[in-house]
C-alpha positions, 0 to 999 in steps of 0.5 A: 858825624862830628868828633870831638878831643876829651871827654866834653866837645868844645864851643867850636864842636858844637857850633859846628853841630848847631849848623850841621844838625849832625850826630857829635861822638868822642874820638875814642867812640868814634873808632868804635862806631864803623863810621865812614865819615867824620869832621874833626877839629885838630890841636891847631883848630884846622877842620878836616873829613877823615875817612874811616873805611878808605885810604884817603888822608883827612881833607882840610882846606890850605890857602896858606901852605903847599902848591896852591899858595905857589900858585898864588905867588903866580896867579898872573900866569894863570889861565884862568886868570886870564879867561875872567879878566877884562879889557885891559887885563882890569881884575873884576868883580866875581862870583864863584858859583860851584865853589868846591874847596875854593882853589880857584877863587883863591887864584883869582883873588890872588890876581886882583879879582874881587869873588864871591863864592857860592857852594852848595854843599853845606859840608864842603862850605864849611870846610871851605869856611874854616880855609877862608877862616884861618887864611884870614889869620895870616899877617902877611900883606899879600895874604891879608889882601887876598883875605880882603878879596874873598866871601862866601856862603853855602846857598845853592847857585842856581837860586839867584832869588833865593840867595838875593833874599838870603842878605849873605850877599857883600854889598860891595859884590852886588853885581858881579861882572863875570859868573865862574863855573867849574861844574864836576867833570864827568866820572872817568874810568879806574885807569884815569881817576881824578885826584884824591880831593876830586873824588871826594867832591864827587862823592860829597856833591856828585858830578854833572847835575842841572847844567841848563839850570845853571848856566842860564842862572850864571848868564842872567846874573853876571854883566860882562861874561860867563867862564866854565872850566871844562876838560880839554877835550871835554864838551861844553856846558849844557851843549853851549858854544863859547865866544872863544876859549882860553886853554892851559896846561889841563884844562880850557876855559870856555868864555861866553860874552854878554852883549849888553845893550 
C-alpha cells in the first residue's frame, strides 16, 4: 500500500505507484484499513515503510546521518573494505549483487571503490533508490564523491543476461573486477534475532534462496574475485571453499580468487 499527506496524492506518490503497481490510500484512510505495510513520503520528501500491525519504527534509507556515515569517515578500517581490495590496496570496480539497503555499497564507495548495486526487490530498491537520491543532494565534497561512485537498478542478480539486455548497466562499471554478496543469514532463534532493518529484509525478500545459482552468476561475471559476507561461524555459500578469509568484529569475508588465464 502507498499512502498519501492531503486530500490529493503528489507527483512523487504517483509515480511511485506507476512503478509498484500497488494500491494508493489517504493517510487518514490508511489507519482505517488494517493494513499491515505502507510506503509513505514524509514532509521532508524521505520515503519509508511503516508498519501498521508491529512495534518497528518506519524504516528509510540514510547515507547521511547516524552510525552508517561514522563509518564511512572510517571505511579504511573496514574489513570489508579490505576483502574486496586489490593488490596495492588499488579501489575496484564493484557489483553489489544482493544489495538490500545499501549499507555496504555505500562502505565501499566511501573507500574508493566504484559499485553498482543490483537489488532484486522492487520494494526494498526503491527504498534504496530514494537513500541514493537524497545522498545525491548533499554539498558536501566527500558526500558528493561518494554519490559519484554509486548505482543501482532493481534486477535480479542471478540474470546476468537479463540485466546485461536491460541497458541499466553504467558503461563505466561494465565489467566489474569483484562481485560482492552478502545473501540473508540464515533465520536464528527468539533469543538472538537480527536487527530490526534485518528482520524486515527477511520478511521483504526471505532468507537463504538459490545460492549455487548465484555464486556461480557472481563467478562468471566478475574478473578478479567474489567476496561473500557470511556470519562467524557460519558455512560458507553454497558449500564452496574460499581462497582465504577476512574477518571482523561480527562477520567474515570469504574470498574466492579467479584464476584467469
Amino acid at each position: 500500500m502507498i499512502a498519501h499527506e492531503g486530500p490529493c496524492p503528489s507527483h512523487k506518490d504517483l509515480a511511485l505507484q506507476s512503478r509498484l503497481q500497488l494500491p494508493m490510500l489517504s493517510k487518514q484512510v490508511l489507519m482505517q484499513t488494517g493494513c499491515e505495510l505502507s510506503l509513505q513520503y514524509n514532509s521532508e520528501g524521505v520515503l519509508s515503510l511503516h508498519f501498521h500491525l508491529q512495534t518497528f519504527q518506519p524504516v528509510f534509507v540514510d547515507f547521511v546521518n547516524g552510525k552508517l556515515a561514522y563509518r564511512g569517515d572510517r571505511a579504511q578500517q573496514e574489513a570489508v573494505l579490505t576483502a574486496v581490495q586489490l593488490k596495492g590496496n588499488r579501489s575496484p570496480t564493484v557489483w553489489d549483487m544482493t544489495a538490500g539497503f545499501g549499507r555496504d555499497a555505500f562502505i565501499l564507495a566511501c573507500g574508493g571503490c566504484r559499485v553498482h548495486m543490483l537489488e532484486k526487490s522492487k520494494l526494498v530498491g526503491e527504498l534504496l533508490a530514494d537513500g541514493i537520491r537524497r545522498l545525491g543532494l548533499e554539498q558536501d565534497a566527500r558526500m558528493k564523491n561518494t554519490f559519484g561512485l554509486m548505482s543501482m537498478c532493481i534486477l535480479d542478480s542471478s540474470n546476468i543476461p537479463a540485466i546485461r539486455a536491460s541497458g541499466e548497466i553504467p558503461a563505466d562499471c561494465a565489467k566489474p573486477e569483484v562481485a560482492y554478496i552478502d545473501p540473508m543469514f540464515p533465520p536464528k532463534g527468539k533469543a538472538a534475532l537480527p536487527k530490526k532493518d534485518l528482520q524486515v529484509l527477511q520478511e521483504l525478500i526471505g532468507s537463504g534462496g538459490a545460492e549455487i545459482e548465484l555464486f556461480n552468476a557472481a563467478y562468471n561475471l566478475c574478473q578478479s574475485k567474489v567476496v561473500v559476507k557470511r556470519p562467524i561461524k557460519g558455512k560458507h555459500l553454497a558449500d564452496r571453499t574460499p581462497s582465504y578469509c577476512i574477518k571482523g568484529t561480527k562477520n567474515r569475508f570469504d574470498v574466492y580468487v579467479k584464476n584467469v588465464a
